[in-house]
C-alpha positions in Angstrom: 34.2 -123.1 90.8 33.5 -126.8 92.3 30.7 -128.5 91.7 27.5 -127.5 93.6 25.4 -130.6 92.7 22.4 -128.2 91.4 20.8 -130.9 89.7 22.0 -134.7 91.4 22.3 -135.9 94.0 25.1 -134.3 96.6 27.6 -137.7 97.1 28.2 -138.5 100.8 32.3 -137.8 100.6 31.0 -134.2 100.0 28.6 -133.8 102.9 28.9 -132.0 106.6 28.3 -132.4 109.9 25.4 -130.9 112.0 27.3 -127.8 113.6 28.7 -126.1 110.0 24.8 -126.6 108.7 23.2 -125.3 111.6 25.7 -122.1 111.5 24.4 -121.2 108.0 20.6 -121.4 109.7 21.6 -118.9 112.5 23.1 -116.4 109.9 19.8 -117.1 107.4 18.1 -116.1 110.9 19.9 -113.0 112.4 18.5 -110.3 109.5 17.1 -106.9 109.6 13.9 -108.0 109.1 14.1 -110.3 112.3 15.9 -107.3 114.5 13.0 -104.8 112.7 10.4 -107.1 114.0 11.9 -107.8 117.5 12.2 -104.3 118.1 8.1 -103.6 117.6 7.4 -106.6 119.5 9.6 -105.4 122.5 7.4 -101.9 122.0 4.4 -103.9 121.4 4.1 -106.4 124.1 4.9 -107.1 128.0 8.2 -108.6 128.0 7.6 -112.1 129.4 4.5 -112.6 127.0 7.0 -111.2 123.8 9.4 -113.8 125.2 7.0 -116.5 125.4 5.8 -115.9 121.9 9.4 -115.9 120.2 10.2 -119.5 122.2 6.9 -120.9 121.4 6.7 -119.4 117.6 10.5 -120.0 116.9 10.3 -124.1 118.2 7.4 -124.3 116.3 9.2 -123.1 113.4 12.3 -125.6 114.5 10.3 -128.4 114.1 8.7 -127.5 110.8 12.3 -127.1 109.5 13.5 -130.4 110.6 10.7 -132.2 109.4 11.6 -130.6 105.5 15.2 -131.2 106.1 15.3 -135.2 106.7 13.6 -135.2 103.1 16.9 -133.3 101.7 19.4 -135.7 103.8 17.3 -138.8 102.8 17.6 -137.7 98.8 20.4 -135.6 98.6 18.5 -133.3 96.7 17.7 -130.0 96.4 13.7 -128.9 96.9 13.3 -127.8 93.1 15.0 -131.5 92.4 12.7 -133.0 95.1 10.1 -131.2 93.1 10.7 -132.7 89.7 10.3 -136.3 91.6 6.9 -134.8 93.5 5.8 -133.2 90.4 6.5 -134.6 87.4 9.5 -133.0 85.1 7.2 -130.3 83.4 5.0 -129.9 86.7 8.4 -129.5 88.6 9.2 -126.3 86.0 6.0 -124.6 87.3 6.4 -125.1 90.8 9.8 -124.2 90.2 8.9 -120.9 88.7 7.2 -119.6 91.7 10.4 -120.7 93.9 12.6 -118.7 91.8 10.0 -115.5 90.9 9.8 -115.5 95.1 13.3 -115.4 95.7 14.3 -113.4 93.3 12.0 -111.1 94.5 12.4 -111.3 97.9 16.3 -111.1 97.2 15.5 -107.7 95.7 13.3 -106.2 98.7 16.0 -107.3 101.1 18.9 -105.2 99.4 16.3 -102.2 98.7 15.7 -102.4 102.8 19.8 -103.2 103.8 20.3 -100.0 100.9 17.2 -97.8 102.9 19.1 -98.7 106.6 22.5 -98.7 105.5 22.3 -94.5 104.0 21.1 -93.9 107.3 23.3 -95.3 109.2 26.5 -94.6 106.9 25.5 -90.6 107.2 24.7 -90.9 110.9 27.6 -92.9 111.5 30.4 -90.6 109.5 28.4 -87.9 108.0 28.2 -88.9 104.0 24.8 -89.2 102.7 25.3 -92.4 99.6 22.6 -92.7 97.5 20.4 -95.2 97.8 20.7 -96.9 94.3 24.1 -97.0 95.3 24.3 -98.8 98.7 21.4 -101.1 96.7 23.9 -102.4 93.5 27.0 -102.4 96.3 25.1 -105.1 98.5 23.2 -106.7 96.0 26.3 -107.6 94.4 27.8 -108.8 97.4 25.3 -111.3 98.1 24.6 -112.4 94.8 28.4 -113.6 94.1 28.9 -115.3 97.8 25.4 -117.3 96.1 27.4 -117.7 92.6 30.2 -119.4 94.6 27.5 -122.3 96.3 27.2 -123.8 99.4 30.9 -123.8 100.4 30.9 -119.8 100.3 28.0 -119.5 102.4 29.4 -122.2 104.8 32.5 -119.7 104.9 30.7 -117.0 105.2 28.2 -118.2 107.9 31.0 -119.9 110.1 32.9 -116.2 110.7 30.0 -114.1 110.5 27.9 -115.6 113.4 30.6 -115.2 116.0 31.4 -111.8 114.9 27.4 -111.2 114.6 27.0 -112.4 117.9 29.3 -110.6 119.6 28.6 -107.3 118.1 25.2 -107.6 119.3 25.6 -108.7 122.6 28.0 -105.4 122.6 25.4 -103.8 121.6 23.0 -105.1 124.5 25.9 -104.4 127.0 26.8 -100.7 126.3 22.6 -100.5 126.1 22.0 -101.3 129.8 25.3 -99.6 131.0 23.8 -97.0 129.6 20.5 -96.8 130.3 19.7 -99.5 132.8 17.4 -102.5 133.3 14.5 -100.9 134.6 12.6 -100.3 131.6 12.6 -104.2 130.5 10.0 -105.1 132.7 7.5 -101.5 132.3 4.0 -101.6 131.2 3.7 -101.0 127.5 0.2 -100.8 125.2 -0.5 -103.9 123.8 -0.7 -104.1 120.4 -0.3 -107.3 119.9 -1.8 -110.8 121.3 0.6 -113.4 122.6 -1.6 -115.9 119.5 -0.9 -113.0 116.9 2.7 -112.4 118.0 3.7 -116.5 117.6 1.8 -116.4 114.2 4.4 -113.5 113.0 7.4 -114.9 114.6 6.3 -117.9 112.2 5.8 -115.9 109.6 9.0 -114.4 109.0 11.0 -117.7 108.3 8.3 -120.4 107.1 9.3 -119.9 103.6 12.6 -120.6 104.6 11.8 -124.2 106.6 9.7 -125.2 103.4 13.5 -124.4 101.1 15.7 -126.1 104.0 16.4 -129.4 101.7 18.3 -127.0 99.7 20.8 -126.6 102.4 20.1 -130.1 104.4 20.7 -132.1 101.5 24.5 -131.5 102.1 24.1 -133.1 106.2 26.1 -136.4 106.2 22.9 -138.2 108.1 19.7 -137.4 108.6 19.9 -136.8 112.0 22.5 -133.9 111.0 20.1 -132.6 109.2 17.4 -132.9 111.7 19.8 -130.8 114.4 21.2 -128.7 112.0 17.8 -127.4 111.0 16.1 -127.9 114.7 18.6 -125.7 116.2 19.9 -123.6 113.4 16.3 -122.6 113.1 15.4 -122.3 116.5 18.4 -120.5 117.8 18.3 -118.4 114.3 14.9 -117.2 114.7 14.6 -116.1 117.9 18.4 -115.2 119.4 18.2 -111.9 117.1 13.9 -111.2 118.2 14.9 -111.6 122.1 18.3 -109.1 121.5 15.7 -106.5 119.4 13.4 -107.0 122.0 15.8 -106.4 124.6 17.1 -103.4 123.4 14.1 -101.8 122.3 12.7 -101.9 125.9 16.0 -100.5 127.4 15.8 -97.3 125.2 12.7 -97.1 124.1 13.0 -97.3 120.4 12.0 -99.6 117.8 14.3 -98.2 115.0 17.4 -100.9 115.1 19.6 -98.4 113.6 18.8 -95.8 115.9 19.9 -98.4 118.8 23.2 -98.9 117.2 24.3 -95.3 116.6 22.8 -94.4 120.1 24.8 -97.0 122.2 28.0 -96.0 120.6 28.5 -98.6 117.9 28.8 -96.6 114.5 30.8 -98.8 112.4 30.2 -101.6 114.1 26.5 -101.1 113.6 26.8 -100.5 110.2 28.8 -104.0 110.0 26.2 -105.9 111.9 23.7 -104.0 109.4 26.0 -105.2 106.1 26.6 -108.7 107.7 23.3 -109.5 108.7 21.6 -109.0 105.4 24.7 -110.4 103.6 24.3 -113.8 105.1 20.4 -113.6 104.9 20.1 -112.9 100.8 22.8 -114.9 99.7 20.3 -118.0 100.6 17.2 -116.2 98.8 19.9 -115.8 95.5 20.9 -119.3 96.1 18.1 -121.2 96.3 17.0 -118.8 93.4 19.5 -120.2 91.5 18.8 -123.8 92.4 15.4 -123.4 91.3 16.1 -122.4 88.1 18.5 -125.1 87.5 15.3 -127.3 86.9 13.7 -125.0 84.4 17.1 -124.3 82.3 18.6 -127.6 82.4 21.5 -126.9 79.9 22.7 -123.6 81.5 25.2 -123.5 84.0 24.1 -122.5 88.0 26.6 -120.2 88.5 25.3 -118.3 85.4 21.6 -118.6 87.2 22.4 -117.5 90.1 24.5 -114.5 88.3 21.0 -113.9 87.0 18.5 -114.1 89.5 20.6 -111.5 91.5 21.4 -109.2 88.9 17.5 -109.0 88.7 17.0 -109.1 92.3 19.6 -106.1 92.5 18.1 -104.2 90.0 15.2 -104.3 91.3 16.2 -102.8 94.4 18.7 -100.1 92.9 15.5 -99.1 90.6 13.4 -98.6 93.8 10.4 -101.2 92.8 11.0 -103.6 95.5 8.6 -101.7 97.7 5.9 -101.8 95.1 6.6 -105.3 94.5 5.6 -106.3 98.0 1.8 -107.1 97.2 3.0 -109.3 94.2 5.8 -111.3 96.1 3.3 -112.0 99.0 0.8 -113.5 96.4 3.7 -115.6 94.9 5.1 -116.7 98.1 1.4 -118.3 98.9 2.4 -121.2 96.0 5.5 -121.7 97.9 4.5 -123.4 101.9 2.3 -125.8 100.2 5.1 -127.6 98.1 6.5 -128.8 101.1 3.7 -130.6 102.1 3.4 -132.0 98.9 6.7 -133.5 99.4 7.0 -134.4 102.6 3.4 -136.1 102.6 4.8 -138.1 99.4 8.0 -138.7 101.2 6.2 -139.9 104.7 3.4 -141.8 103.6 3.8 -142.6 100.8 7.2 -143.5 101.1 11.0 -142.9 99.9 10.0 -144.5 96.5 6.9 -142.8 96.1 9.6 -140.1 95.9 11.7 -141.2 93.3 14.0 -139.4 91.6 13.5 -141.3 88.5 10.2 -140.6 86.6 9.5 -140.5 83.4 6.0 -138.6 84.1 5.8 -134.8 82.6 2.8 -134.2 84.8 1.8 -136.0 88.5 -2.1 -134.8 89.0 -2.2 -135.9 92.7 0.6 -133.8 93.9 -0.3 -130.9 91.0 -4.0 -130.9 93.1 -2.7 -131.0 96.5 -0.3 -128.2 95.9 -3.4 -126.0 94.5 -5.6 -126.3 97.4 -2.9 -125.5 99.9 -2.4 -122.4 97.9 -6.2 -121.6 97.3 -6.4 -122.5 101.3 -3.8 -120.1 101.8 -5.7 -117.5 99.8 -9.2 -118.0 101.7 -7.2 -117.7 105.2 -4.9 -114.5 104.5 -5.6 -111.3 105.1 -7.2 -108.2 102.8 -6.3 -107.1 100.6 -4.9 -109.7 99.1 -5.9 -112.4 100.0 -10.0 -113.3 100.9 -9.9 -113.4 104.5 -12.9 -115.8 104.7 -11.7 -117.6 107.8 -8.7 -119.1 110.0 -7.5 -122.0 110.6 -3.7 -121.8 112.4 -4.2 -118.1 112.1 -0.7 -118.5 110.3 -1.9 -118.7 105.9 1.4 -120.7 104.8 1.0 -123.1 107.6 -2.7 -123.4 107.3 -1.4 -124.1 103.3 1.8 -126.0 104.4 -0.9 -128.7 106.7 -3.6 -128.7 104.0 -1.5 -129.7 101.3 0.1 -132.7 103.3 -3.0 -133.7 104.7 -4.4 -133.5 101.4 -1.4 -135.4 99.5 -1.3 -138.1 102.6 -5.2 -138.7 101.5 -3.8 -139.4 97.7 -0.8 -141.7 99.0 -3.3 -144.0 100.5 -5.5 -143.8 97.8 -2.5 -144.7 95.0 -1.5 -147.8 97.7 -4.7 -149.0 97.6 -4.8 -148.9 93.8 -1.8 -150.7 93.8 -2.0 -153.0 96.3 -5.4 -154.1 94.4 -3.8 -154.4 90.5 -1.2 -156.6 92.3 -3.9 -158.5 93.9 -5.4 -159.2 90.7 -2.2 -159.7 88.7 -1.6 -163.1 91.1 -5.5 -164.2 90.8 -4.8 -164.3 86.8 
């Protein structure tokens, strides 16, 4: 296996263009999680105001990821290495931790939900009923050895899947409104949810993954690859797979994706889209999984990490816990939008050399406090029952955590400039 520069710097002979980068986004972005999500919003809203919401939530989200990426194309380094600079080497190992613990788990819950769709549609589709435990460790083991391989697997992955993603869909659409018309885009539906409330879940679903984007950006040959790759990759990743859920929802009159797919006609194809979308998604949660324990077990191998965090992942999901683990991976993923704007605040204000990658510091307090009141922000602003739900701020928790911690950072950058800006002053009066 080459190298996958887990813990250095990526050299520039190795690094890609904007277009490969930005496919890998799109695939991240087309999951069932997305299509479920589309499909309820299409159900749950008028159509323009559901359409409004995805553009609006989905640039937002674009913009986030961009701003995370330059930091990854400026330092070549991964956001658990970016962390060890931010952090401190110890203080990197915490943070790193909860990166890990989250994707790990959230690697599991994807392949317990691709298992849960995939028995449905398999016995729908050609009339065998496969256990779900079974359909789990199959998929769970295809994603976690396209992660084992690195970031040239998924680029391979990502640049045949999306076309063939892409065009199974907008299949789908097509036989859809042959079949049933137009008419029913544009009905009156119940609204059950607020144009404010649907942007705030179409950020939801892929903040996480704009916070994480140095792990894939640091491999963009400039930063302004890095800056399109994520921008658009993001963007077009995000909402291209809402709009097509939203679509087809309203045209039949059904929120259950794999319903659609059976319904219009496309059987195995449907069940390809089904294997193909969650393949490309949770190969980046094992990944970055893997990347993120790199920092914690310095003298074992990646490839062996990543062989770990989704054997764990996967048997969680063939085991059936990943839907009981949903309460515990939401607190976890609260520690995980405020690193970023630890980082990116150092990076920013403070300055490339601010983020250094060399540091002999176990333990940085500034960044260590910033990161825990974007997380104890986070908990205040999110909803019961987990978190305290004593006000809002973006209605959105991890942004609200994400904008607290870099505001809060920024306020320390300032402060340590000052400091040194006055200790020089005084070494030249002596």
């Amino acid at each position: 296996m080459q190298n996958d520069y887990a813990r250095e710097v990526v050299p520039m002979h190795e690094r890609k263009k904007w277009f490969s980068i930005s496919l890998i986004w799109i695939a991240v972005g087309i999951d069932l999680s997305a299509m479920l999500f589309g499909a309820q919003l299409g159900a749950g809203m008028a159509f323009n105001d559901a359409l409004l919401s995805v553009v609006i939530g989905s640039l937002i989200l674009g913009v986030l990821a961009a701003f995370c990426a330059y930091v990854g194309a400026a330092t070549g380094l991964s956001t658990s290495m970016i962390s060890r600079s931010a952090f401190g080497s110890s203080g990197a190992k915490i943070v790193s931790a909860f990166l890990a613990i989250s994707l790990m788990g959230w690697f599991g819950v994807q392949a317990g939900f691709f298992a849960e769709n995939a028995t449905v549609a398999i016995s729908e589709a050609i009339g065998i009923q496969l256990p779900i435990p079974l359909l789990a460790g199959i998929g769970g083991l295809l994603m976690m050895l396209t992660a084992m391989f690195g970031y040239r697997a998924i680029e391979k992955l990502s640049s045949w899947s999306v076309p063939l993603l892409i065009i199974l869909v907008i299949l789908a659409v097509g036989m859809a409104i042959t079949k049933f018309g137009t008419a029913s885009i544009g009905a009156p539906v119940e609204n059950t949810f607020s144009i404010g409330m649907a942007i705030s879940l179409v950020i939801s679903i892929f903040v996480v993954g704009a916070v994480i984007s140095p792990d894939i950006s640091r491999w963009a040959r400039t930063k302004k690859d890095a800056v399109l790759a994520s921008f658009f990759g993001f963007f077009i990743g995000n909402s291209f797979m809402l709009v097509i859920a939203m679509i087809l929802s309203r045209v039949m009159n059904e929120d259950n994706l794999t319903t659609i797919m059976l319904t219009v006609g496309l059987g195995i194809p449907g069940i390809l889209v089904l294997i193909l979308a969650q393949w490309t998604t949770n190969t980046s949660n094992a990944y970055s999984s893997g990347l993120g324990l790199a920092v914690i077990f310095t003298k074992t191998s990646k490839v062996k990490l990543t062989f770990a965090a989704g054997t764990i992942g996967t048997l969680m999901a063939v085991f059936g816990i990943y839907g009981n683990f949903i309460n515990f991976l939401s607190i976890i993923t609260m520690f995980i939008a405020p690193i970023g704007g630890v980082y990116t605040a150092i990076y920013y204000i403070g300055g490339a050399k601010m983020l250094s990658f060399e540091s002999s510091a176990k333990y940085k307090a500034y960044p260590l406090i910033a990161w825990g009141t974007g997380t104890l922000v986070s908990w205040m602003t999110l909803e019961n029952p987990i978190g305290l739900e004593l006000f809002k701020l973006t209605t959105i928790p991890s942004l609200d955590s994400f904008i607290i911690a870099f505001v809060t950072q920024g306020i320390f950058c300032f402060v340590i400039k000052r400091q040194f800006t006055k200790e020089n002053q005084y070494e030249v009066v002596k």
